[in-house]
PDB file of N, CA, C and O in Angstrom:
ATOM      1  N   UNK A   1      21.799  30.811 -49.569  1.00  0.00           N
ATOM      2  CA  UNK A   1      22.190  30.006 -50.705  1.00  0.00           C
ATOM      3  C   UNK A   1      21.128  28.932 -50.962  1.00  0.00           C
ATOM      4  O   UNK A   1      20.110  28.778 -50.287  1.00  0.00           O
ATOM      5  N   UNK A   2      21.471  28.264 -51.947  1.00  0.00           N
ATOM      6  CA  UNK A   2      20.476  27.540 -52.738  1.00  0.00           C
ATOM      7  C   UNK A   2      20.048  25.992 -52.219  1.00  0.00           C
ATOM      8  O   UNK A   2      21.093  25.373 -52.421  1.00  0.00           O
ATOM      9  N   UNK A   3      18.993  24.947 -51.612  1.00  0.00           N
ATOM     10  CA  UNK A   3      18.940  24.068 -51.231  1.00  0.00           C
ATOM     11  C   UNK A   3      18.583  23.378 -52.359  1.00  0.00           C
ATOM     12  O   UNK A   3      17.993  23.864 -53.323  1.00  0.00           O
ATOM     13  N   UNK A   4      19.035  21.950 -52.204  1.00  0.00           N
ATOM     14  CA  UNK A   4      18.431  20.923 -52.943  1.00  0.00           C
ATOM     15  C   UNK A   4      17.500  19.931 -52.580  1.00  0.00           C
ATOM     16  O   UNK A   4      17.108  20.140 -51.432  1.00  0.00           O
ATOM     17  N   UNK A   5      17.203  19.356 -52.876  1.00  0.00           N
ATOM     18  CA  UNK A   5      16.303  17.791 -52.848  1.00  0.00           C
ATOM     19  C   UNK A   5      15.988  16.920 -54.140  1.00  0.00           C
ATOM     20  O   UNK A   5      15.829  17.187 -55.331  1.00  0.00           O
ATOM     21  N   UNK A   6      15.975  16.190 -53.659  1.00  0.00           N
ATOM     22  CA  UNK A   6      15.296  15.006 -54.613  1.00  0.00           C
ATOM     23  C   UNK A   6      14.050  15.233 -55.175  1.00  0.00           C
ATOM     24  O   UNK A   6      13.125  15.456 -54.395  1.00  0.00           O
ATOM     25  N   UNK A   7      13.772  15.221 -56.702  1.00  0.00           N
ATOM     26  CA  UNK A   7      12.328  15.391 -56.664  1.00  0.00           C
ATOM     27  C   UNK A   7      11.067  14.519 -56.080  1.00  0.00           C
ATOM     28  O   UNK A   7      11.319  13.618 -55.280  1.00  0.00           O
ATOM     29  N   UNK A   8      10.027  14.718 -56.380  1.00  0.00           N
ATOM     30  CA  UNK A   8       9.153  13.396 -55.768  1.00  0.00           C
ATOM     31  C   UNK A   8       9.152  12.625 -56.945  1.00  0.00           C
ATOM     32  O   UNK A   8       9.080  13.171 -58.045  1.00  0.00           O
ATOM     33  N   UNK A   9       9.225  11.434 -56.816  1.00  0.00           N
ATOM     34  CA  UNK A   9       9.239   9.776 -57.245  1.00  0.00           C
ATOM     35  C   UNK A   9      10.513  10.014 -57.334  1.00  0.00           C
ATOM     36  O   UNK A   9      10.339  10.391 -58.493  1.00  0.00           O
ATOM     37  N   UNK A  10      11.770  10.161 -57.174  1.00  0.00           N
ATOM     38  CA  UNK A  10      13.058  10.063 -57.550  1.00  0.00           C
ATOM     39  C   UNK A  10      13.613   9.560 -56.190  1.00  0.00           C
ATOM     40  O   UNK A  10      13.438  10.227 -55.170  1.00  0.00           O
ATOM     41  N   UNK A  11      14.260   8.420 -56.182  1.00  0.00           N
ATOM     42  CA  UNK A  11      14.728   7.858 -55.173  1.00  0.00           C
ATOM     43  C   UNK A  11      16.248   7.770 -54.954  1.00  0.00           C
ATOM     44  O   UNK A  11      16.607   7.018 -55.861  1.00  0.00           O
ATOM     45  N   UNK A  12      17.023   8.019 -54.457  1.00  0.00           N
ATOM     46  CA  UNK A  12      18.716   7.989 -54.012  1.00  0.00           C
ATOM     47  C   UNK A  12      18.586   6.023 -53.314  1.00  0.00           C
ATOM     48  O   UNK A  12      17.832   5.632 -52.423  1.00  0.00           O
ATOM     49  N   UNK A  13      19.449   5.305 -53.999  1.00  0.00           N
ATOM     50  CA  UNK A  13      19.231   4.069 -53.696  1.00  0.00           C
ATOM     51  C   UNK A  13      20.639   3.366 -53.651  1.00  0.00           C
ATOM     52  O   UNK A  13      21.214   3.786 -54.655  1.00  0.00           O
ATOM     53  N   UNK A  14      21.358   2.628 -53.079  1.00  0.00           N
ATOM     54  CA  UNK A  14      22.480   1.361 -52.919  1.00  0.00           C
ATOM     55  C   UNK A  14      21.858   0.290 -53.433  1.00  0.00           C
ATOM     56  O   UNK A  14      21.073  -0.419 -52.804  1.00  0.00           O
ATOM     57  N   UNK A  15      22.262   0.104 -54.854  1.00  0.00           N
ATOM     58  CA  UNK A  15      22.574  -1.244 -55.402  1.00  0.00           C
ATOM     59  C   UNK A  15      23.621  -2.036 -55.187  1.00  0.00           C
ATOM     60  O   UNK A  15      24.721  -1.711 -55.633  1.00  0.00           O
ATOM     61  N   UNK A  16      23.466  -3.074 -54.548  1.00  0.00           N
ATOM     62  CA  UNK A  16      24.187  -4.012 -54.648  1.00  0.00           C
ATOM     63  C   UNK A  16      24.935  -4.840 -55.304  1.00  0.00           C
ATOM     64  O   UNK A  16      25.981  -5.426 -55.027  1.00  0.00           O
ATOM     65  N   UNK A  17      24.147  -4.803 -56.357  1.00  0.00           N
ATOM     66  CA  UNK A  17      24.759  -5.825 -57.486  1.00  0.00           C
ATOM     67  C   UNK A  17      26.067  -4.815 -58.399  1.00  0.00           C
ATOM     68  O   UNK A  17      27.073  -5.381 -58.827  1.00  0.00           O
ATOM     69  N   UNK A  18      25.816  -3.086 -58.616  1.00  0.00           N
ATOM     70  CA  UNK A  18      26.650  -2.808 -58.750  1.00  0.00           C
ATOM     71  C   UNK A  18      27.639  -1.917 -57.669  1.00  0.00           C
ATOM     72  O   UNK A  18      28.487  -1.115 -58.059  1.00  0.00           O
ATOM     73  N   UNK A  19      27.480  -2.089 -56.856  1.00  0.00           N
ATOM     74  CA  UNK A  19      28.396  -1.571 -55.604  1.00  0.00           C
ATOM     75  C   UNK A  19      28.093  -0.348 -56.171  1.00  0.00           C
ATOM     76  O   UNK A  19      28.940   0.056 -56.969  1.00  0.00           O
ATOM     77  N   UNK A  20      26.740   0.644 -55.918  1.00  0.00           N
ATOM     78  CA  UNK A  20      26.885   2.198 -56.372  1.00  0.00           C
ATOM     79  C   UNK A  20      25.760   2.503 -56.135  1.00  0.00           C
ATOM     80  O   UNK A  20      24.760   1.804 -56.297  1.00  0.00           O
ATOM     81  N   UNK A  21      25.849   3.969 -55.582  1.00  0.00           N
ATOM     82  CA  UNK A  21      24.747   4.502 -55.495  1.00  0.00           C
ATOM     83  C   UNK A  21      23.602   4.691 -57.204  1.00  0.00           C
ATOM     84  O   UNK A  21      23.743   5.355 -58.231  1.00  0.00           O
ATOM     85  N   UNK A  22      22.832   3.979 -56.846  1.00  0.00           N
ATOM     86  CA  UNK A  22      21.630   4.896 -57.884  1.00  0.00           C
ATOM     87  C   UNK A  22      20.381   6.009 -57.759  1.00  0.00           C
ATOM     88  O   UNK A  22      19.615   6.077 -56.798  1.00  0.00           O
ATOM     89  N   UNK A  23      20.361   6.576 -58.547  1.00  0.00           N
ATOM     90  CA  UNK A  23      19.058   7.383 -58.819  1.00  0.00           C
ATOM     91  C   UNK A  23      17.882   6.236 -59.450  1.00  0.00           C
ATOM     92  O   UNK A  23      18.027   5.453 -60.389  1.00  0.00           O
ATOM     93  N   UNK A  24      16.902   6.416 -58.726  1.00  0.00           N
ATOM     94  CA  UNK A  24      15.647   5.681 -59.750  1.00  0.00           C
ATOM     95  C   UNK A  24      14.723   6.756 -59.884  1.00  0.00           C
ATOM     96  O   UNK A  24      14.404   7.546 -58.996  1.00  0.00           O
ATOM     97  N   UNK A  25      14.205   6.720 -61.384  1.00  0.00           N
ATOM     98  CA  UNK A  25      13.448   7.775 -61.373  1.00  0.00           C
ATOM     99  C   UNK A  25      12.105   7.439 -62.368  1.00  0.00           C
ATOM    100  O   UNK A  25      12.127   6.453 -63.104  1.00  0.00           O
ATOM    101  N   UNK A  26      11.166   8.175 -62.326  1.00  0.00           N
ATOM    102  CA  UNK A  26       9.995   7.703 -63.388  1.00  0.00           C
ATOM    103  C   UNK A  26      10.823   7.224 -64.733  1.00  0.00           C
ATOM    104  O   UNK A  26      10.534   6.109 -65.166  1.00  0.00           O
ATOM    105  N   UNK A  27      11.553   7.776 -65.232  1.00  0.00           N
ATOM    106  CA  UNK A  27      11.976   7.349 -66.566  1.00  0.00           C
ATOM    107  C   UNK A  27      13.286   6.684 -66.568  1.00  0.00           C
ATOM    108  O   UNK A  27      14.063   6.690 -67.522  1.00  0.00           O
ATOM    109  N   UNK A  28      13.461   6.160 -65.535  1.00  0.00           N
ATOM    110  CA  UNK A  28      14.798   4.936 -65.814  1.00  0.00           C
ATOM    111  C   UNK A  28      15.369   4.869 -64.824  1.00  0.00           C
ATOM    112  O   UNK A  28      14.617   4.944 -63.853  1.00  0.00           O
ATOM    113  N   UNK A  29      17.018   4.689 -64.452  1.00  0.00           N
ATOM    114  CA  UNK A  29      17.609   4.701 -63.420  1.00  0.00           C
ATOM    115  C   UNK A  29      19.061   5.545 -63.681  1.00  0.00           C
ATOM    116  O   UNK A  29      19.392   5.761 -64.847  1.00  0.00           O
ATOM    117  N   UNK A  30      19.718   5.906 -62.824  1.00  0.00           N
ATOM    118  CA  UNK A  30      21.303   6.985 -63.087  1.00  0.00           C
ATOM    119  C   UNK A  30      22.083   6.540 -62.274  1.00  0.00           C
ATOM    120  O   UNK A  30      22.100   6.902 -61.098  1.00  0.00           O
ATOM    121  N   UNK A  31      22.957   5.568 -62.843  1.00  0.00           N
ATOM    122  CA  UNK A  31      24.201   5.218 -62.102  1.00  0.00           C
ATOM    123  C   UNK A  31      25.246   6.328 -61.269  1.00  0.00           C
ATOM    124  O   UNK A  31      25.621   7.370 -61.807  1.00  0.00           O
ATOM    125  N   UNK A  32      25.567   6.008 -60.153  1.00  0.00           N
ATOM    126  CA  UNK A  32      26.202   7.332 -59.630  1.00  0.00           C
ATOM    127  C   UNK A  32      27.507   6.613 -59.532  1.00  0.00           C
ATOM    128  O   UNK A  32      27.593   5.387 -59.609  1.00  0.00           O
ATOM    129  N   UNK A  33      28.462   7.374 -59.368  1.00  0.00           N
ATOM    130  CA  UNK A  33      30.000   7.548 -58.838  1.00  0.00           C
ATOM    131  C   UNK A  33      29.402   7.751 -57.483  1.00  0.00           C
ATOM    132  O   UNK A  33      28.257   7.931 -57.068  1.00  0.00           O
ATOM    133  N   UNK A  34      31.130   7.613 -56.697  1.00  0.00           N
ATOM    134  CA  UNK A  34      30.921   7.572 -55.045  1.00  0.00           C
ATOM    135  C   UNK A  34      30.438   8.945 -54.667  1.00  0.00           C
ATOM    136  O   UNK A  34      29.669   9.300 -53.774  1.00  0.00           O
ATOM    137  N   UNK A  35      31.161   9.692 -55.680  1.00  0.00           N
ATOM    138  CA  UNK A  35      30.963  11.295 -55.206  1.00  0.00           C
ATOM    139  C   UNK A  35      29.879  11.673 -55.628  1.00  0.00           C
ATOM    140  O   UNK A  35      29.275  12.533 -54.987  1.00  0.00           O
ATOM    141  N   UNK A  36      29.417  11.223 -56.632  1.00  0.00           N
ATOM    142  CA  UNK A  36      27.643  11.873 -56.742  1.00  0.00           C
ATOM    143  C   UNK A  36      26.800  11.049 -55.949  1.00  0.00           C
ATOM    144  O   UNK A  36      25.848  11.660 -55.465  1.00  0.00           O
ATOM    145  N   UNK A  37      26.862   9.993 -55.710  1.00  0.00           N
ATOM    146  CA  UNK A  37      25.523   9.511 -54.797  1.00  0.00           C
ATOM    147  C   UNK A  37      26.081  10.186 -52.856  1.00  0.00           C
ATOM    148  O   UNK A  37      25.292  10.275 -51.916  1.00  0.00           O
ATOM    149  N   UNK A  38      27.198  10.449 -52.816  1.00  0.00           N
ATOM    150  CA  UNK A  38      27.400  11.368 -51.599  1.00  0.00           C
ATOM    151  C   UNK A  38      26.682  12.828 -51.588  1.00  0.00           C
ATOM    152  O   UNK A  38      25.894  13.171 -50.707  1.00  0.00           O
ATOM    153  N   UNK A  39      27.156  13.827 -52.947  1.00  0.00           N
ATOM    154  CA  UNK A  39      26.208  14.671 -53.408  1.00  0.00           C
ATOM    155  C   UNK A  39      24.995  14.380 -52.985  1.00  0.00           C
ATOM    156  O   UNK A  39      24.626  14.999 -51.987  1.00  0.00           O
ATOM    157  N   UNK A  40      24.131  13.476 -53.537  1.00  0.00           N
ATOM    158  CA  UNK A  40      22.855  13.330 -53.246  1.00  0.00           C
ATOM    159  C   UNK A  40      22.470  13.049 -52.003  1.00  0.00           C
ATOM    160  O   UNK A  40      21.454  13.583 -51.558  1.00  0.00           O
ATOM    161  N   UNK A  41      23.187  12.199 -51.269  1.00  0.00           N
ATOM    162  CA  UNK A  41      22.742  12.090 -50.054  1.00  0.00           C
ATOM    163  C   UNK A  41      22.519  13.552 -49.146  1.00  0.00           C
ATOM    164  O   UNK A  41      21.500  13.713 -48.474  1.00  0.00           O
ATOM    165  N   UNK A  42      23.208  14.205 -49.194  1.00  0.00           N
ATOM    166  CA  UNK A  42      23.450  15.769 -49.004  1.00  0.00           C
ATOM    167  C   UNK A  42      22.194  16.622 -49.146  1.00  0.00           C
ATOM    168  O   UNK A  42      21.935  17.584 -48.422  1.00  0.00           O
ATOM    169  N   UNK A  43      21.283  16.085 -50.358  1.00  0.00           N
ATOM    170  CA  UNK A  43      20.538  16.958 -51.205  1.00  0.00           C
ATOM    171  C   UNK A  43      19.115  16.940 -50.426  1.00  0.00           C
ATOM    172  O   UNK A  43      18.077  16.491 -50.912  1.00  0.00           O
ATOM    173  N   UNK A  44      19.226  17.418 -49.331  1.00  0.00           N
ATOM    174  CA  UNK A  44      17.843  16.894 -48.134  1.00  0.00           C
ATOM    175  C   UNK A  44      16.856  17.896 -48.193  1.00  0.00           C
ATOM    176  O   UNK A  44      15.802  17.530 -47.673  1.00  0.00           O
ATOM    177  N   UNK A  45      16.843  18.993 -48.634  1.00  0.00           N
ATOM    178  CA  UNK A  45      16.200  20.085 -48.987  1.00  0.00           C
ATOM    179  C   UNK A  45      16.826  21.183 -48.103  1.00  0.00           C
ATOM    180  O   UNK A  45      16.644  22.318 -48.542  1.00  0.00           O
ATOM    181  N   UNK A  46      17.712  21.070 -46.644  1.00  0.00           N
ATOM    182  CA  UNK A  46      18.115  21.688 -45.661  1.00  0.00           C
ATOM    183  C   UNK A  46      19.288  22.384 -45.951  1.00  0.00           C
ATOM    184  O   UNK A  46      19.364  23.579 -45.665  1.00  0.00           O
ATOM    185  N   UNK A  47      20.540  21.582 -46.670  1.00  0.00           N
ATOM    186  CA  UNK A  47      22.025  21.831 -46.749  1.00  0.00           C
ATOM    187  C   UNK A  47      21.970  22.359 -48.311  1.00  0.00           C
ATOM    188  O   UNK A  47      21.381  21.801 -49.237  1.00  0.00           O
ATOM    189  N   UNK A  48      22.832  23.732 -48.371  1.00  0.00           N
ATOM    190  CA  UNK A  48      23.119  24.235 -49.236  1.00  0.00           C
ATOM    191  C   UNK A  48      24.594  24.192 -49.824  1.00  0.00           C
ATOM    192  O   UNK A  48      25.436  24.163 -48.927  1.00  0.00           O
ATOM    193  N   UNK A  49      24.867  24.186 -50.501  1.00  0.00           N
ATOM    194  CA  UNK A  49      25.967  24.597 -51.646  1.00  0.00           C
ATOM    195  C   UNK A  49      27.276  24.094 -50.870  1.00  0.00           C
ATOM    196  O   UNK A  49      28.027  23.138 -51.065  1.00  0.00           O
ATOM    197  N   UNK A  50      27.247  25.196 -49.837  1.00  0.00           N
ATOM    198  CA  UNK A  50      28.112  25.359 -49.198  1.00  0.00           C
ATOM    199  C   UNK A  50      28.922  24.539 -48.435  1.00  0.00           C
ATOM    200  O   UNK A  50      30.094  24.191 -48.575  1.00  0.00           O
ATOM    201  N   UNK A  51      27.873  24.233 -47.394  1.00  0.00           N
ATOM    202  CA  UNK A  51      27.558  22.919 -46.575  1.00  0.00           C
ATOM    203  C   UNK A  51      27.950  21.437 -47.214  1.00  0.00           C
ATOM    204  O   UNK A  51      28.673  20.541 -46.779  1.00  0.00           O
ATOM    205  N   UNK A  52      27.193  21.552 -48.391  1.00  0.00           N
ATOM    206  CA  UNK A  52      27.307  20.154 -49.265  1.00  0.00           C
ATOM    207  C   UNK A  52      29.129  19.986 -49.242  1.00  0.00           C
ATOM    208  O   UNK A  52      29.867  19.233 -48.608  1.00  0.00           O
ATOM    209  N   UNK A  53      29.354  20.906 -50.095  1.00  0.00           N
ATOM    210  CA  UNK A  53      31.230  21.221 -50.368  1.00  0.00           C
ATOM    211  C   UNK A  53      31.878  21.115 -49.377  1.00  0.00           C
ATOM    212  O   UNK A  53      32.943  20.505 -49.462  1.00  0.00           O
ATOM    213  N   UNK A  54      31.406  21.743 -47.935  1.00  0.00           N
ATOM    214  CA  UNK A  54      32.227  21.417 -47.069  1.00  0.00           C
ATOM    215  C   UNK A  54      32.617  19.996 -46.591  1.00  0.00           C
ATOM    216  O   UNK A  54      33.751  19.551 -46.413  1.00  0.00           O
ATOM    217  N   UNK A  55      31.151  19.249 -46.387  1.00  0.00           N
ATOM    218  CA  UNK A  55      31.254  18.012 -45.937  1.00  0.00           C
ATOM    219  C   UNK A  55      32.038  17.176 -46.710  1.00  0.00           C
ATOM    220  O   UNK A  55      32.944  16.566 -46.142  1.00  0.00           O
ATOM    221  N   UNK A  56      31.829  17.003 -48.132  1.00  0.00           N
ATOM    222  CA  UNK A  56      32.933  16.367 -49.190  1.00  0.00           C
ATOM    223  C   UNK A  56      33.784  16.678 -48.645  1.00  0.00           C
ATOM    224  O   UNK A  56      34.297  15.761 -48.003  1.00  0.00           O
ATOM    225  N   UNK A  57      34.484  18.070 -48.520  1.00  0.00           N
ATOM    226  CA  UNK A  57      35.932  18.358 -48.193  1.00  0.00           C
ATOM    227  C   UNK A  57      36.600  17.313 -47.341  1.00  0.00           C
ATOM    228  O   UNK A  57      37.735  16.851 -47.458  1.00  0.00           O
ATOM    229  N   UNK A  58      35.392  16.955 -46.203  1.00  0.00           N
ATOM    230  CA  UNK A  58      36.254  16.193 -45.182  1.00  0.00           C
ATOM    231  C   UNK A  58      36.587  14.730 -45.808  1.00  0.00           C
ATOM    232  O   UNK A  58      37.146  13.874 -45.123  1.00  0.00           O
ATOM    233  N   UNK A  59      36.210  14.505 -47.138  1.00  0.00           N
ATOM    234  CA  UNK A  59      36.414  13.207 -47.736  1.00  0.00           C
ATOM    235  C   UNK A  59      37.256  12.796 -48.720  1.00  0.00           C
ATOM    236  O   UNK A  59      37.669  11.650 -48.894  1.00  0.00           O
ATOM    237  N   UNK A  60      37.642  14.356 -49.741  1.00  0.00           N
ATOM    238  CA  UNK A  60      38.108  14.731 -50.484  1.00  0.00           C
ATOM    239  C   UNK A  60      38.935  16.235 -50.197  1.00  0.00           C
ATOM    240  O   UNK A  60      38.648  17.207 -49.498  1.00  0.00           O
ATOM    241  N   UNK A  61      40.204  15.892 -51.177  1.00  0.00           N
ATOM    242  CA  UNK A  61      41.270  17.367 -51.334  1.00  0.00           C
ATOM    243  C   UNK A  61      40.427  18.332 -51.547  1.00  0.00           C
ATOM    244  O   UNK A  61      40.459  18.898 -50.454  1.00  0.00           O
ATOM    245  N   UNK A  62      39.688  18.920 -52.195  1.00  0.00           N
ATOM    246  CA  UNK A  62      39.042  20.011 -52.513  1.00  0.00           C
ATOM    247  C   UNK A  62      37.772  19.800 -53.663  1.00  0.00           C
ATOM    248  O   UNK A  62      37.782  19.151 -54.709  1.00  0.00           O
ATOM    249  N   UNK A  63      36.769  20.548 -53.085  1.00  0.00           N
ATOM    250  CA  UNK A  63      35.837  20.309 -54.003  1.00  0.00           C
ATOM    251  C   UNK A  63      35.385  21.946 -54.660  1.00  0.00           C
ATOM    252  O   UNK A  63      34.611  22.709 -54.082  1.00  0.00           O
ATOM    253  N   UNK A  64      35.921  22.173 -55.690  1.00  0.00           N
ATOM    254  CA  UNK A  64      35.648  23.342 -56.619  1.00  0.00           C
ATOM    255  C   UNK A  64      33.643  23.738 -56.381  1.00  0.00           C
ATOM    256  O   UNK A  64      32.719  22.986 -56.691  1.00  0.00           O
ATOM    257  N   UNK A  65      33.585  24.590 -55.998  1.00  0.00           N
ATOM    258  CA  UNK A  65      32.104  25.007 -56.371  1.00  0.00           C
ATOM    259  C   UNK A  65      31.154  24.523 -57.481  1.00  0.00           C
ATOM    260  O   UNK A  65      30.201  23.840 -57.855  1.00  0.00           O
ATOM    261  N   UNK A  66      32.329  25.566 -57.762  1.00  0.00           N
ATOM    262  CA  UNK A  66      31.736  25.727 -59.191  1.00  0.00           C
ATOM    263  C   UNK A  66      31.397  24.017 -60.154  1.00  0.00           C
ATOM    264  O   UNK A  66      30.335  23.825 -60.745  1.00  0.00           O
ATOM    265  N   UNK A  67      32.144  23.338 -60.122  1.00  0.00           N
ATOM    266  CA  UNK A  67      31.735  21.908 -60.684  1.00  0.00           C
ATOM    267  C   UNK A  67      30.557  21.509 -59.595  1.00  0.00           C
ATOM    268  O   UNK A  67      29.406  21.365 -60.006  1.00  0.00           O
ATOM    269  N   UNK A  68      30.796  21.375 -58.525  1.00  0.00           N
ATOM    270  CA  UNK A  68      29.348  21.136 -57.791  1.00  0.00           C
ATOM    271  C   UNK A  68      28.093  21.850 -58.120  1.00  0.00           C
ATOM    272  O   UNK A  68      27.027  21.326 -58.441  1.00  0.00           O
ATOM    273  N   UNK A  69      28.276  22.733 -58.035  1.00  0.00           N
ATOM    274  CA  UNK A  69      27.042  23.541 -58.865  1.00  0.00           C
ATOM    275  C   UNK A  69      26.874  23.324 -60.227  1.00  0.00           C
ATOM    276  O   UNK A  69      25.686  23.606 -60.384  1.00  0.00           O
ATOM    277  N   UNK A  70      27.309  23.007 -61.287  1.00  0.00           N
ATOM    278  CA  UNK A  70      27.337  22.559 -62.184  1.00  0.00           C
ATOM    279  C   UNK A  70      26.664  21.214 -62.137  1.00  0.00           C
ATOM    280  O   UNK A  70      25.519  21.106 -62.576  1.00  0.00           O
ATOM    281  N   UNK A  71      27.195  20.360 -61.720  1.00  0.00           N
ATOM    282  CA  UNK A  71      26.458  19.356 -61.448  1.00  0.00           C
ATOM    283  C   UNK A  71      25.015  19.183 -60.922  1.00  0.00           C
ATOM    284  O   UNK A  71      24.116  18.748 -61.641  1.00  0.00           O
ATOM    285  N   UNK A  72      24.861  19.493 -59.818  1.00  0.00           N
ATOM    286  CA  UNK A  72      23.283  20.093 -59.277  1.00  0.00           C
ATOM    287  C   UNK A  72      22.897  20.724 -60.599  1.00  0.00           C
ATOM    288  O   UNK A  72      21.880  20.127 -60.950  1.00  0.00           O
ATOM    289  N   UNK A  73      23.174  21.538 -61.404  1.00  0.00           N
ATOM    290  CA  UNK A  73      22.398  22.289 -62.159  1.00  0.00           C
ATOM    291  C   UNK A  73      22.192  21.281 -63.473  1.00  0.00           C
ATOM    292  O   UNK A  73      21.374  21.743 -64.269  1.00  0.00           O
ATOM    293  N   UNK A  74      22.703  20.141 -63.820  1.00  0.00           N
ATOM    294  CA  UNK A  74      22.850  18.912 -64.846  1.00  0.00           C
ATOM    295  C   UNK A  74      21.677  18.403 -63.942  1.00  0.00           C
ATOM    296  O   UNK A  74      20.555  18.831 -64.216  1.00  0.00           O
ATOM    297  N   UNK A  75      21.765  17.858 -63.283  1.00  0.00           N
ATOM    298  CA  UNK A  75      20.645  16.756 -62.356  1.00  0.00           C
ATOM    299  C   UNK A  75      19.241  18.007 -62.271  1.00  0.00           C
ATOM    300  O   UNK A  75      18.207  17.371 -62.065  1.00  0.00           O
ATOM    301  N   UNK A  76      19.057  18.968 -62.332  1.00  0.00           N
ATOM    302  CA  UNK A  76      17.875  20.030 -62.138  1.00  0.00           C
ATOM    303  C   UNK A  76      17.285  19.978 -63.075  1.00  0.00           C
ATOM    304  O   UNK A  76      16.068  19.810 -63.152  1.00  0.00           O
ATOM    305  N   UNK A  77      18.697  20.226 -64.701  1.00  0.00           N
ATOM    306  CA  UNK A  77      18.164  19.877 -65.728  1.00  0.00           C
ATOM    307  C   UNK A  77      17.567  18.717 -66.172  1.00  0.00           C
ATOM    308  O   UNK A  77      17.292  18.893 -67.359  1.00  0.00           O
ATOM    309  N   UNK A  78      17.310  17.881 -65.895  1.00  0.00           N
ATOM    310  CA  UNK A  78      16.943  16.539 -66.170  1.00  0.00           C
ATOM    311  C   UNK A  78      15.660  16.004 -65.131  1.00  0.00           C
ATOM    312  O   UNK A  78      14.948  15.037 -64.865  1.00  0.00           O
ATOM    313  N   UNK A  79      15.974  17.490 -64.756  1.00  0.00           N
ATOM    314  CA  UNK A  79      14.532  17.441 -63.697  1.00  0.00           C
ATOM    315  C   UNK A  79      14.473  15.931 -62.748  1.00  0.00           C
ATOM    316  O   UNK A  79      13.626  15.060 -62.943  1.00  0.00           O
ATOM    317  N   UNK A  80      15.361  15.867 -61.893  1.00  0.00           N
ATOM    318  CA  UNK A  80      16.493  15.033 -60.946  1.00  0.00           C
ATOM    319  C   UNK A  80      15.876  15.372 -59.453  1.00  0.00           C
ATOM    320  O   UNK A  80      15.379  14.587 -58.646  1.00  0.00           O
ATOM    321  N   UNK A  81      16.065  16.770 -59.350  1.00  0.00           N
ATOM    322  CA  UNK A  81      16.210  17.629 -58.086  1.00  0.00           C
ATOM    323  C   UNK A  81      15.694  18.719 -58.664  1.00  0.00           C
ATOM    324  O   UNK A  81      15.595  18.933 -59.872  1.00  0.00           O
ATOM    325  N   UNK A  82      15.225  19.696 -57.391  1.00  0.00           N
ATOM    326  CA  UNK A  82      14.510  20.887 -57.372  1.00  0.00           C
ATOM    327  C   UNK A  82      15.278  20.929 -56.147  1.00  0.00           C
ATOM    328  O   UNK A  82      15.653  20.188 -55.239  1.00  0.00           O
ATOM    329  N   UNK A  83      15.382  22.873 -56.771  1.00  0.00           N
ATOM    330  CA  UNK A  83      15.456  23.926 -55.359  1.00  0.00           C
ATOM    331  C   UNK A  83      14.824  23.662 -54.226  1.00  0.00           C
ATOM    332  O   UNK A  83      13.732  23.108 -54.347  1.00  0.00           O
ATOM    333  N   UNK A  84      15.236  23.925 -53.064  1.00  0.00           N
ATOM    334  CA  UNK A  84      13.953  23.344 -51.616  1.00  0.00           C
ATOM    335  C   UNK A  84      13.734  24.910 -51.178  1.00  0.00           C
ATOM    336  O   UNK A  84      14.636  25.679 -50.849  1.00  0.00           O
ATOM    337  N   UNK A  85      12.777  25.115 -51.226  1.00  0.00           N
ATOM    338  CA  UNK A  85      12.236  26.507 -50.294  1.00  0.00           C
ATOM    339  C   UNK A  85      11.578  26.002 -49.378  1.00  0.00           C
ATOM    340  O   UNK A  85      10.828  25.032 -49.275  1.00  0.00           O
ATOM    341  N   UNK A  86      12.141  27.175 -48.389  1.00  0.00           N
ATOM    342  CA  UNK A  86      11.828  27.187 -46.999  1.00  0.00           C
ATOM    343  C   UNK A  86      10.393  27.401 -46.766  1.00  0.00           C
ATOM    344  O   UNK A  86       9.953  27.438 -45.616  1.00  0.00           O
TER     345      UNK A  86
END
């Protein structure tokens, strides 16, 4: 299955001032929810799909795939994250 990562210059960051994970990226910054900057933390180039979903699970009732992948595939689009090959 499919790995993620962060692209290069794109940083996964804790702001303080708004209690939330952010994205900083060449062209601005992306406020996260708890559950997407957890997503991202996840996104190491190592843990796939699967893995990612599971670990949420232990945080959350259920995490649908399919919206997780969806998501990863929103943040890819925006050229966020790239696939990690081995």
């Amino acid at each position: 299955m499919t790995c993620w990562r962060l692209r290069p210059g794109v940083r996964l960051i804790h702001d303080s001032v708004r209690d939330a994970g952010v994205l900083l990226h060449p062209d601005g910054v992306l406020i996260l929810n708890e559950t997407g900057a957890r997503v991202l933390a996840l996104c190491d180039g190592n843990t796939d799909l699967v893995a990612i979903a599971d670990a949420l699970s232990r945080a959350y009732d259920a995490v649908p795939l399919h919206d997780l992948r969806d998501f990863l595939d929103a943040l890819a689009r925006r050229r966020l994250i790239e696939r990690a090959h081995p």
